[in-house]
BAKOL-258389 format. One record per residue: x, y, z of N, C-alpha, C in turn; residue in three letters. Coordinates in steps of 0.02 Angstrom, whole numbers, plus 50000, padded with zeros to 5 digits. Atoms other than C-alpha are relative to their C-alpha. Layout:
BAKOL-258389
ATOM  n.xx  n.yy  n.zz ca.xx ca.yy ca.zz  c.xx  c.yy  c.zz marmar
ATOM     X     Y     Z     X     Y     Z     X     Y     Z    ALA
...
This chain:
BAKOL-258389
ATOM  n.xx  n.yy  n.zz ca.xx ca.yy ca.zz  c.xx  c.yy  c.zz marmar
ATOM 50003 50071 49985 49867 54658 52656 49991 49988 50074    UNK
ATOM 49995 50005 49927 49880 54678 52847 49930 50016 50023    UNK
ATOM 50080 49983 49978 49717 54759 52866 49957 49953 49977    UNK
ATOM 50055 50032 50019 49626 54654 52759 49971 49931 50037    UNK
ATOM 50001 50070 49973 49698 54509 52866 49983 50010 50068    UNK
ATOM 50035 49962 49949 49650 54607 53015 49919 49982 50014    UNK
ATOM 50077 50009 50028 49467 54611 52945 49981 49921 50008    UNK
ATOM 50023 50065 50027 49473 54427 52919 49980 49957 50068    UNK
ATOM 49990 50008 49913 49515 54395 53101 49951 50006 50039    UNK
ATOM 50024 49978 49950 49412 54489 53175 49906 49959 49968    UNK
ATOM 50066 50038 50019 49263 54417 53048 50001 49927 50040    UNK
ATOM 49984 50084 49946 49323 54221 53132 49982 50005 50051    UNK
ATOM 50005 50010 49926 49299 54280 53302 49916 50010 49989    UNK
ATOM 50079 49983 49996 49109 54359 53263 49961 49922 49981    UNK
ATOM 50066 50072 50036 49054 54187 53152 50012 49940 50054    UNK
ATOM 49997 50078 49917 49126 54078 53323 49937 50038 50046    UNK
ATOM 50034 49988 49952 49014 54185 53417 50032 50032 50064    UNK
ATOM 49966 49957 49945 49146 54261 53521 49967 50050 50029    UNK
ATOM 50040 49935 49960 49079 54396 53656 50054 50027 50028    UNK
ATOM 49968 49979 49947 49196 54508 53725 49985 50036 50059    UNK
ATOM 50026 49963 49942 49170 54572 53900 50041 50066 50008    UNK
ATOM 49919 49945 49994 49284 54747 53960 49955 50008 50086    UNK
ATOM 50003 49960 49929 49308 54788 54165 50030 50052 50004    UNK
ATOM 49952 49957 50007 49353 54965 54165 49984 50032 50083    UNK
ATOM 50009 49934 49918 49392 55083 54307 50068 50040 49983    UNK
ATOM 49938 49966 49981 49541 55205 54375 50029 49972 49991    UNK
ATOM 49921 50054 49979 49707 55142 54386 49993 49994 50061    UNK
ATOM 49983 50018 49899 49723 55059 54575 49933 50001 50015    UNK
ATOM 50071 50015 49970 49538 55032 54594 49996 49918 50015    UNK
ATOM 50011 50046 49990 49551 54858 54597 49992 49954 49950    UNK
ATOM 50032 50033 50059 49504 54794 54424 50033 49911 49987    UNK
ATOM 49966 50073 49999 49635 54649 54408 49997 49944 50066    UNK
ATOM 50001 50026 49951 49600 54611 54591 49946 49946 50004    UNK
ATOM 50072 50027 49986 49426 54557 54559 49982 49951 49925    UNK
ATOM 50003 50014 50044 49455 54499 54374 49977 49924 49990    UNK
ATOM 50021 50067 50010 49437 54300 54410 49915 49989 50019    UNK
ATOM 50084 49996 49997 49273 54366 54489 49959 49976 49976    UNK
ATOM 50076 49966 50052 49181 54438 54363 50025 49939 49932    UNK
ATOM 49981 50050 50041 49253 54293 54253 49963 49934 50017    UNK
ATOM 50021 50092 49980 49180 54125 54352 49915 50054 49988    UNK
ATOM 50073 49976 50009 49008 54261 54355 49980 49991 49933    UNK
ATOM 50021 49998 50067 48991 54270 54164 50048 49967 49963    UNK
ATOM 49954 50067 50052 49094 54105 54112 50021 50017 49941    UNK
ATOM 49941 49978 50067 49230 54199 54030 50068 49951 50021    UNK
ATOM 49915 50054 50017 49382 54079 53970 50044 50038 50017    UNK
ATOM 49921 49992 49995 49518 54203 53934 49983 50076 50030    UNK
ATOM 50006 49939 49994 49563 54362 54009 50058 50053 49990    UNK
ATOM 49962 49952 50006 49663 54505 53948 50046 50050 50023    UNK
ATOM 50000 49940 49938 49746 54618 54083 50061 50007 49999    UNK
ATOM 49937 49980 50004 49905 54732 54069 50043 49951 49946    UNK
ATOM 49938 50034 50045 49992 54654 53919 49992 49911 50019    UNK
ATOM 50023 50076 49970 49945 54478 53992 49933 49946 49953    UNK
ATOM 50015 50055 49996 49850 54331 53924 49985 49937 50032    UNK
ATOM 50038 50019 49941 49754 54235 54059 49960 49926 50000    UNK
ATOM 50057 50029 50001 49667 54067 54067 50027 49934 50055    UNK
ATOM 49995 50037 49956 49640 53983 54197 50037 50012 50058    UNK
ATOM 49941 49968 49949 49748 54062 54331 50079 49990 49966    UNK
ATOM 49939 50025 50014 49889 54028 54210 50016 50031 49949    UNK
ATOM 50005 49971 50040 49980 54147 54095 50028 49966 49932    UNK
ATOM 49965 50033 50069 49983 54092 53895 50025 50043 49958    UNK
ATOM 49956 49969 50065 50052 54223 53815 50002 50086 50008    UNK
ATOM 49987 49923 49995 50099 54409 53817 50069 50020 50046    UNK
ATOM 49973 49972 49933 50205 54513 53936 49977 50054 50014    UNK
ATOM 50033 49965 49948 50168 54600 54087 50021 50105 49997    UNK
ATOM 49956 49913 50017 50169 54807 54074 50018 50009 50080    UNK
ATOM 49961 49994 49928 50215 54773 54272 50075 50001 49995    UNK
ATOM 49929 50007 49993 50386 54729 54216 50039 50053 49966    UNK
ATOM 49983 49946 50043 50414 54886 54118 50042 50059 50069    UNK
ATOM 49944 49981 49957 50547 55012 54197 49956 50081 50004    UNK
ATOM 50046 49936 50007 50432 55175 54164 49938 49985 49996    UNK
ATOM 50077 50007 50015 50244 55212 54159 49986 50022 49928    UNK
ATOM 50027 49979 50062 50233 55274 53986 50003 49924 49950    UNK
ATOM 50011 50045 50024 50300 55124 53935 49962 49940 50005    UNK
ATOM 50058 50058 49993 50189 55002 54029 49943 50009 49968    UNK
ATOM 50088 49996 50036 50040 55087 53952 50028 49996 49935    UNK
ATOM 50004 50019 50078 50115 55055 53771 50001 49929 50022    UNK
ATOM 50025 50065 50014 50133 54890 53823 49949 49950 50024    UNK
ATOM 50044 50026 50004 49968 54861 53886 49948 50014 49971    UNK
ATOM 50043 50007 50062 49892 54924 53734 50033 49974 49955    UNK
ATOM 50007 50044 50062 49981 54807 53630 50044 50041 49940    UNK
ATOM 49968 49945 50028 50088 54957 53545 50061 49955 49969    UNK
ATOM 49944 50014 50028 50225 54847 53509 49989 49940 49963    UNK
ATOM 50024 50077 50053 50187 54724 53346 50024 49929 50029    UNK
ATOM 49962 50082 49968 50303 54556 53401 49950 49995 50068    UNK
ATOM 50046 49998 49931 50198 54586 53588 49933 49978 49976    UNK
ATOM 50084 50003 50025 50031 54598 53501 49982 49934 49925    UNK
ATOM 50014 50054 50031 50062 54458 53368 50024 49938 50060    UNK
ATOM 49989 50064 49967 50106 54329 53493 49933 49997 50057    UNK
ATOM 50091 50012 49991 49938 54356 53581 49975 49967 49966    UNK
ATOM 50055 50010 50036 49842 54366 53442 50022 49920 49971    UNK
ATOM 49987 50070 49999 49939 54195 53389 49971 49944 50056    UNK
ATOM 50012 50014 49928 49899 54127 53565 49930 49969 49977    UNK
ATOM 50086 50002 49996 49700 54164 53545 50006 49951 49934    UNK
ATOM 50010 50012 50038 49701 54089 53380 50002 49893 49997    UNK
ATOM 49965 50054 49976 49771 53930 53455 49928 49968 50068    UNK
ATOM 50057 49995 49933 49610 53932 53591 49931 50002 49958    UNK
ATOM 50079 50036 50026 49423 53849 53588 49984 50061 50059    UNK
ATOM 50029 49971 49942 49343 54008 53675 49936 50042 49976    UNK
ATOM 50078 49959 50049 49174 54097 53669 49994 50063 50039    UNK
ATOM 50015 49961 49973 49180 54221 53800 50102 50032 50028    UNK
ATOM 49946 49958 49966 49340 54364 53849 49982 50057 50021    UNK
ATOM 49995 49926 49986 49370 54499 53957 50069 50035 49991    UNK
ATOM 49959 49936 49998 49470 54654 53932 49994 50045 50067    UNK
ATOM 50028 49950 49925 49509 54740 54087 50070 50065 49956    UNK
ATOM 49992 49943 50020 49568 54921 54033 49974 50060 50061    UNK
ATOM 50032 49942 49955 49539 55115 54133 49957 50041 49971    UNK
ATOM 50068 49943 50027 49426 55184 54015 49969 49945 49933    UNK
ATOM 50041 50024 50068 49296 55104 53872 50038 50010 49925    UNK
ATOM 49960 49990 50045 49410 55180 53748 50052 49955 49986    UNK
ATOM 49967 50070 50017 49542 55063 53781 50005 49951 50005    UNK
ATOM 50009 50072 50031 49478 54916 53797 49980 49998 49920    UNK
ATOM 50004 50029 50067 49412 54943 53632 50059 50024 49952    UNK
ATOM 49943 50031 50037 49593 54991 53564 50024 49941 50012    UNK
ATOM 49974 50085 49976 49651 54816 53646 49960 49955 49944    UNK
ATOM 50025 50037 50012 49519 54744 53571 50009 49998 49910    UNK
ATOM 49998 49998 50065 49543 54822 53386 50089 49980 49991    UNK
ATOM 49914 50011 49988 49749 54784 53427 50003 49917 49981    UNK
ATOM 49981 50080 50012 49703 54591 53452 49940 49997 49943    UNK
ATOM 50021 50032 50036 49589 54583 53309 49920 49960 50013    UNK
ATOM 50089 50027 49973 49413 54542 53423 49963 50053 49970    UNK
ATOM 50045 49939 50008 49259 54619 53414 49986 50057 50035    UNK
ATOM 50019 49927 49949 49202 54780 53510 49964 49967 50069    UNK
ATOM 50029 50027 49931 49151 54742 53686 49918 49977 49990    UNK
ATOM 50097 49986 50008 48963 54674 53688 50004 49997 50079    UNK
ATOM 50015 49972 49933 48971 54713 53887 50040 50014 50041    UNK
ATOM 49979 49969 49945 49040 54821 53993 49987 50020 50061    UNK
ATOM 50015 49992 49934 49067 54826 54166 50047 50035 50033    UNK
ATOM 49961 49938 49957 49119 54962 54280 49991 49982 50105    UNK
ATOM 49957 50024 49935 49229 54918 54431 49945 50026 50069    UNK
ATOM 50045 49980 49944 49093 55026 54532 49938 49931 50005    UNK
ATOM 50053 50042 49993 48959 54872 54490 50013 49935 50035    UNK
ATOM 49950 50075 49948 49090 54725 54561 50028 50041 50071    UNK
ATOM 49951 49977 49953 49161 54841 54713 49949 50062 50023    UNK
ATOM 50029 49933 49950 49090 54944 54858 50065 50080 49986    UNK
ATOM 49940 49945 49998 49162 55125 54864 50045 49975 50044    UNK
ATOM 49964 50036 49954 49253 55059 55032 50056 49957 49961    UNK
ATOM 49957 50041 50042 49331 54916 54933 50063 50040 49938    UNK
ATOM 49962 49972 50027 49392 55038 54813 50045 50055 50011    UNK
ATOM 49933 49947 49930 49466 55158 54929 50058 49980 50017    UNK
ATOM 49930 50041 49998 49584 55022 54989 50030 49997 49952    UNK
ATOM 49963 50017 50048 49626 54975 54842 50053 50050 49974    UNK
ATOM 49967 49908 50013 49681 55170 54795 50045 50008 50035    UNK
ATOM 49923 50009 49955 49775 55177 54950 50052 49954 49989    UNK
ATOM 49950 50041 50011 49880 55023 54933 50030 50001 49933    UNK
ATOM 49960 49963 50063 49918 55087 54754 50038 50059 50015    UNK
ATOM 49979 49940 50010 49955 55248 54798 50048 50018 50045    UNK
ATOM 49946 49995 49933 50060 55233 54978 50028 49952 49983    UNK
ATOM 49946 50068 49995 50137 55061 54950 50022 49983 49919    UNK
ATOM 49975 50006 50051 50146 55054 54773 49981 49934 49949    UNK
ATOM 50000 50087 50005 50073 54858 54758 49944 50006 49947    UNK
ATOM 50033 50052 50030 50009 54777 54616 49970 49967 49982    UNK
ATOM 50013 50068 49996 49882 54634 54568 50020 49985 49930    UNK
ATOM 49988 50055 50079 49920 54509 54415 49953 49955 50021    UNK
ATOM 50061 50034 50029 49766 54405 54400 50026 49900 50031    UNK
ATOM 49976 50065 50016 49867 54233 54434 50063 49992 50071    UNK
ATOM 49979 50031 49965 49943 54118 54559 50074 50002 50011    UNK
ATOM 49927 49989 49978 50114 54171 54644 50050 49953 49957    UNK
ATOM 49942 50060 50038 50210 54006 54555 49998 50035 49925    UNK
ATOM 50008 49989 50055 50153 54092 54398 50048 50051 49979    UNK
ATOM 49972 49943 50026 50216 54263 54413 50085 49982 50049    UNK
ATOM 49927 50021 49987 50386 54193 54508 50026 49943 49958    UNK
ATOM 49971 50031 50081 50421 54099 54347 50023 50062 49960    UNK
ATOM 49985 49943 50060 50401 54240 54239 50015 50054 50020    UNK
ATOM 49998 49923 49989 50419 54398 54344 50023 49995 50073    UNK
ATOM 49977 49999 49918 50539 54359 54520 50023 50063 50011    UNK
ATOM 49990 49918 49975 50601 54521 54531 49947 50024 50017    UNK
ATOM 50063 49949 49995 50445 54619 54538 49942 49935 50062    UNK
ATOM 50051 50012 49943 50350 54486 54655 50000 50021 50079    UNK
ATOM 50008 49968 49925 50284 54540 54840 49985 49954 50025    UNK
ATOM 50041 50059 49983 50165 54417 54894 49942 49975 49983    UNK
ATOM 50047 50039 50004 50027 54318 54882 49933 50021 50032    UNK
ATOM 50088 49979 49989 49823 54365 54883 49956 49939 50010    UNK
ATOM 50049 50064 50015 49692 54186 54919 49931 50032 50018    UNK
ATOM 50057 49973 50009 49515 54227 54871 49938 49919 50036    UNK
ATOM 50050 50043 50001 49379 54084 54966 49942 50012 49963    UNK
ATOM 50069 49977 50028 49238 54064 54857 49941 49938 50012    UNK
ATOM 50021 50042 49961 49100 53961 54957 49941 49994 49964    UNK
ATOM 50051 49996 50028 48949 53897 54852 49949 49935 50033    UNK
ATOM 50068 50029 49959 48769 53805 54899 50006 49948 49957    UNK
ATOM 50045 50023 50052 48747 53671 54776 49956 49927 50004    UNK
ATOM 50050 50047 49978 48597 53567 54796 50023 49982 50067    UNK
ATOM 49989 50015 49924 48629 53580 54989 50076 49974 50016    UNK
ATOM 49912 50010 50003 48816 53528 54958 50053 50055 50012    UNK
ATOM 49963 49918 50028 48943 53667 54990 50066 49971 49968    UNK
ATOM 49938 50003 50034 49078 53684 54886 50060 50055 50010    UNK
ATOM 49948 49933 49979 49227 53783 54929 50059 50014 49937    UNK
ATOM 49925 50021 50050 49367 53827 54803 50020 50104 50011    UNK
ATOM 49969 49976 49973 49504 53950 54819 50048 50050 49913    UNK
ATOM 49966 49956 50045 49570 54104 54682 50060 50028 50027    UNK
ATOM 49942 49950 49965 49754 54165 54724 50006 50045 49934    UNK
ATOM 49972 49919 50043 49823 54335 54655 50067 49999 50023    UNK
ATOM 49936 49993 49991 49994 54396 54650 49999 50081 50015    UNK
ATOM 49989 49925 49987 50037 54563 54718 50070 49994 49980    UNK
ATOM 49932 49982 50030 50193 54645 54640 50015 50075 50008    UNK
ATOM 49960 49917 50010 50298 54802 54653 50025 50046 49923    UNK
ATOM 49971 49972 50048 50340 54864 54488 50056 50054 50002    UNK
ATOM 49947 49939 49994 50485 54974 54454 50002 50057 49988    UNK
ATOM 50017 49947 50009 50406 55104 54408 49943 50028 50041    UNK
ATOM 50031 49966 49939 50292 55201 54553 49933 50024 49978    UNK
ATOM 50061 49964 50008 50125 55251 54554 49976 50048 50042    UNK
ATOM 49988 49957 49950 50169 55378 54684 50012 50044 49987    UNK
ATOM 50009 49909 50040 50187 55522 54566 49968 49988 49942    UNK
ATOM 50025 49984 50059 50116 55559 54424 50023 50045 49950    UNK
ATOM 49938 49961 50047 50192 55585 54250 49952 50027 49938    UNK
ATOM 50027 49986 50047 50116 55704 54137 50043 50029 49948    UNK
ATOM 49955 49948 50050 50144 55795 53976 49981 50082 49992    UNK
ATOM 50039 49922 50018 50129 55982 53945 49979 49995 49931    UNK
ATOM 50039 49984 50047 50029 56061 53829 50042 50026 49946    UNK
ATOM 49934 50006 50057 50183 56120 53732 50037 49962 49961    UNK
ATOM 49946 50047 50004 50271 55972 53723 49941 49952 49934    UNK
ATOM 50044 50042 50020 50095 55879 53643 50009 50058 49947    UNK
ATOM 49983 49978 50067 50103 56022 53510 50049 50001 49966    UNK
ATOM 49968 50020 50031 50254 56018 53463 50008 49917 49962    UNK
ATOM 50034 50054 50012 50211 55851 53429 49962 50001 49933    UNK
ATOM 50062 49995 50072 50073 55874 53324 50046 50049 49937    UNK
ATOM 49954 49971 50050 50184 56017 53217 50032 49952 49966    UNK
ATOM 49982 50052 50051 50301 55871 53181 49973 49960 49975    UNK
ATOM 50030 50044 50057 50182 55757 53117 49966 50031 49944    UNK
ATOM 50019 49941 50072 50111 55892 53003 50040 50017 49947    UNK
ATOM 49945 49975 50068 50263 55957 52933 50039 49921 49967    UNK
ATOM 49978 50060 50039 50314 55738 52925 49962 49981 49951    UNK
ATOM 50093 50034 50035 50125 55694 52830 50045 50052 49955    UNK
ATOM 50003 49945 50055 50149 55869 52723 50018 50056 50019    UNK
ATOM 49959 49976 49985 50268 55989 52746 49966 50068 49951    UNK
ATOM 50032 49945 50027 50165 56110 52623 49937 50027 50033    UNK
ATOM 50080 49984 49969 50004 56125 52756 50034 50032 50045    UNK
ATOM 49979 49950 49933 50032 56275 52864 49947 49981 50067    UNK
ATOM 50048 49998 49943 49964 56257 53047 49983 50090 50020    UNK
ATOM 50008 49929 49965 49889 56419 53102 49985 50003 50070    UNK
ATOM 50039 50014 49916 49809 56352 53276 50004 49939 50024    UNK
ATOM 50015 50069 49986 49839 56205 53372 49947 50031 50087    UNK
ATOM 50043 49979 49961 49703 56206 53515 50007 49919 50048    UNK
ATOM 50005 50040 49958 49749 56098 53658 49944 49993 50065    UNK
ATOM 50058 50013 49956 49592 56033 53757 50022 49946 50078    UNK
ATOM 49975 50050 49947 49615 55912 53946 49938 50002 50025    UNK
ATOM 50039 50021 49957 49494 55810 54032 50022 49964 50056    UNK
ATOM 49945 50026 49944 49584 55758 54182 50071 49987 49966    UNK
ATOM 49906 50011 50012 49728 55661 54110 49990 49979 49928    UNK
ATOM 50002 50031 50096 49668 55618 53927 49992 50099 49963    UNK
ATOM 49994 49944 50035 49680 55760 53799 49977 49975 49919    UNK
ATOM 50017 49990 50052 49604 55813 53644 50028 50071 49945    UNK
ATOM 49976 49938 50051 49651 55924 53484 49986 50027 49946    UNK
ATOM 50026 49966 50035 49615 56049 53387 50059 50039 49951    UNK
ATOM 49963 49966 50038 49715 56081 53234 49978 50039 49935    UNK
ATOM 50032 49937 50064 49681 56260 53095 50022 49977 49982    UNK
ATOM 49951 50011 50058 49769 56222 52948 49993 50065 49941    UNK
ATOM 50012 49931 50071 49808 56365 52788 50040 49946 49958    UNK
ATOM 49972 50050 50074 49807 56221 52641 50017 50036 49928    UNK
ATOM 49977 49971 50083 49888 56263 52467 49952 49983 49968    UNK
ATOM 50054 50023 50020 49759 56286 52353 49996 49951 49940    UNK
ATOM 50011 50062 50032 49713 56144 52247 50016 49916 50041    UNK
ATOM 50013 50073 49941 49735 56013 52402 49955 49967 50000    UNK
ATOM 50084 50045 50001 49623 55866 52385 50009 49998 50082    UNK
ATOM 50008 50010 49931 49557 55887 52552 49966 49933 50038    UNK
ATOM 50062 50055 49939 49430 55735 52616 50075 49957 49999    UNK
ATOM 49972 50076 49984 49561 55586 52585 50050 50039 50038    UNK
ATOM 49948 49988 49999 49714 55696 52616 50004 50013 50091    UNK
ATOM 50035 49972 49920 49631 55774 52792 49977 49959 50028    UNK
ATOM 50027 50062 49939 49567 55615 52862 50072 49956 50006    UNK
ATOM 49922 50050 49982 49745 55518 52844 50039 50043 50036    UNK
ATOM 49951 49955 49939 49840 55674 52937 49953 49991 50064    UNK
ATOM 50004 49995 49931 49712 55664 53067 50001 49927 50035    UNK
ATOM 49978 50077 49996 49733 55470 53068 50063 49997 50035    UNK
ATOM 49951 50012 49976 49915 55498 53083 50038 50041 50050    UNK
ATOM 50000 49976 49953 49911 55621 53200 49978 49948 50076    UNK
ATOM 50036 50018 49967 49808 55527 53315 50065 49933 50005    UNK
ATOM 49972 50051 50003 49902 55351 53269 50077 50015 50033    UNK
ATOM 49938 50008 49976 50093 55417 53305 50000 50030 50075    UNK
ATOM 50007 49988 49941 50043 55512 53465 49992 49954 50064    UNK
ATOM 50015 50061 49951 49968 55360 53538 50063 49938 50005    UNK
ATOM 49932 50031 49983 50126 55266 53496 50054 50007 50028    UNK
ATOM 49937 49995 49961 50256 55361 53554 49978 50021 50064    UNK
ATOM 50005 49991 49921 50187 55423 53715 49950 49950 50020    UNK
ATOM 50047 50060 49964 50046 55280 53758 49946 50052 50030    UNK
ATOM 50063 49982 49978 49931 55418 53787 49956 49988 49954    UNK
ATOM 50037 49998 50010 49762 55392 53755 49957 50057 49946    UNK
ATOM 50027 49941 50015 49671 55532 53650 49916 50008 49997    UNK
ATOM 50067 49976 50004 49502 55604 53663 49970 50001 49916    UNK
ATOM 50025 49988 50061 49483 55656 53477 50066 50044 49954    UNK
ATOM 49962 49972 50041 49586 55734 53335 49958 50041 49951    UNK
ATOM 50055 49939 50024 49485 55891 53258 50061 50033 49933    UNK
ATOM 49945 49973 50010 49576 55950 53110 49941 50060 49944    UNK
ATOM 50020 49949 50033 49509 56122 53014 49997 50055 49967    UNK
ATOM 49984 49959 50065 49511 56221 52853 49998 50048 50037    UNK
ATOM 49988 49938 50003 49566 56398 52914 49989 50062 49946    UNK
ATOM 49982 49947 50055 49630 56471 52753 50029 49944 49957    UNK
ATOM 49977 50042 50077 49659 56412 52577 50063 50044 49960    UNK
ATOM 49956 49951 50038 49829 56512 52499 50049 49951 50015    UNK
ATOM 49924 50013 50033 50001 56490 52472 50034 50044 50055    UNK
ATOM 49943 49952 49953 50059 56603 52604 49997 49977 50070    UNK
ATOM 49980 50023 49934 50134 56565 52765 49995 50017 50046    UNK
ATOM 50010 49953 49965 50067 56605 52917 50048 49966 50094    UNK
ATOM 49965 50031 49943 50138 56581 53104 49954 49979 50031    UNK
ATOM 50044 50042 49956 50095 56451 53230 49974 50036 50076    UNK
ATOM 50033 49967 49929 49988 56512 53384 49965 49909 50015    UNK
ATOM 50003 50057 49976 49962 56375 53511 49979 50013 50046    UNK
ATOM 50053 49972 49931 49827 56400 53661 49969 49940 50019    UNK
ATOM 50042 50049 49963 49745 56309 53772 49934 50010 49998    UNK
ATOM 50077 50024 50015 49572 56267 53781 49980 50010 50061    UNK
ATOM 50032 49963 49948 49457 56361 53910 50008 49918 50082    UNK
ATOM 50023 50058 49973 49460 56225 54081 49911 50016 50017    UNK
């Protein structure tokens, strides 16, 4: 019933004509800095960014993964990982006359989980933070993430010292000076810089152990009769992919049974840690009844 109403959703937004936009980059490149930007450029209404809900310099609905006390958890909650978070959005939008949104996200991948989370369609254009921003521009930006620790939220200091005084720093004003018919027009975008309590001054990974054991328990939770013989941990910088053998008992219906373990492989990984995944590979080894032991290797860099 949830999916179907999922489906139904996401059909409403295509027959309005909805377009979604996505700004992706690094983390600390700038993306939220520049977000009202690339928004007055391609007359987008609402905008998406960190757990947030956006229109107009004014937030309607979500919360911020700035106010989160760890980084694992800000990235579940700016993909929307937590149902009550992600239905009061999608309530929100549903509530809104809009034809155009962006998704700002660090990779193409997750804007389009965000986007399959709220129930839109798949991005019809993407833009990469290198096409709004000189390298220079994004250099700063890197530094003042990475030495000071700061912030942007998309929206006007009164906004985020309503909803988020702890965590505010100060105040960003953007002039934006236009020609029209020999008239100039001036008007003025503020940003909020914020500290979060959680640092972007180290970096928190997982080992390659820790992600298999992982995967083991959702194998032996799914089906406790599918032996693993190989898990094959792959890394592309900081996202990871996997490769799991299996020795199935014979008479296993394999297509439906083998696409829902690698479903729920894929699905509980991304929930409890908020990482991202590359892919979920899962593959017939051996067909018996006998039990073999787990070998767990890494994947050539």
């Amino acid at each position: 019933m949830f999916r179907l109403k999922s489906i139904y959703h996401h059909l409403v937004w295509v027959f309005r004509g909805v377009h979604v936009f996505a700004l992706v980059g690094k983390s600390g490149t700038g993306k939220s800095f520049r977000a009202q930007l690339v928004s007055k450029k391609y007359g987008i209404d609402l905008i998406i960014d960190d757990g947030l809900l956006i229109k107009d310099q004014s937030i309607i609905a979500g919360k911020s993964a700035k106010k989160e006390k760890a980084r694992l958890t800000a990235i579940k909650r700016a993909l929307f990982l937590d149902p009550a978070h992600a239905e009061d959005v999608k309530a929100a939008l549903r509530m809104e006359r809009f034809k155009r949104i962006l998704i700002i996200g660090t990779s193409e991948k997750m804007v389009r989980k965000i986007a399959q989370r709220m129930d839109l369609p798949n991005p019809h254009r993407i833009i990469n933070i290198n096409d709004v921003a000189t390298q220079q521009e994004i250099e700063i930006a890197q530094r003042s993430r990475t030495h000071e620790g700061k912030h942007i939220i998309p929206v006007p200091s009164v906004e985020v010292k309503r909803n988020y005084p702890h965590i505010f720093f100060d105040s960003v004003k953007i002039f934006i000076r236009k020609n029209l018919r020999l008239k100039k027009s001036e008007q003025f975008i503020e940003k909020s810089v914020v500290t979060p309590e959680f640092s972007d001054r180290g970096r928190i990974s997982i080992s390659e152990s820790s992600l298999s054991q992982m995967v083991i328990h959702c194998v032996n939770e799914f089906d406790p009769s599918l032996r693993i013989l190989k898990i094959i941990i792959r890394q592309d910088r900081h996202n990871f992919g996997i490769n799991v053998i299996l020795d199935i008992p014979y008479g296993t219906q394999i297509t439906g049974k083998i696409h829902n373990l690698q479903k729920y492989i894929l699905e509980n990984i991304e929930k409890f840690t908020g990482i991202i995944l590359l892919d979920v590979n899962i593959t017939i080894g051996k067909v018996s009844e006998a039990e073999e032991g787990i070998q767990i290797l890494k994947a050539d860099r």
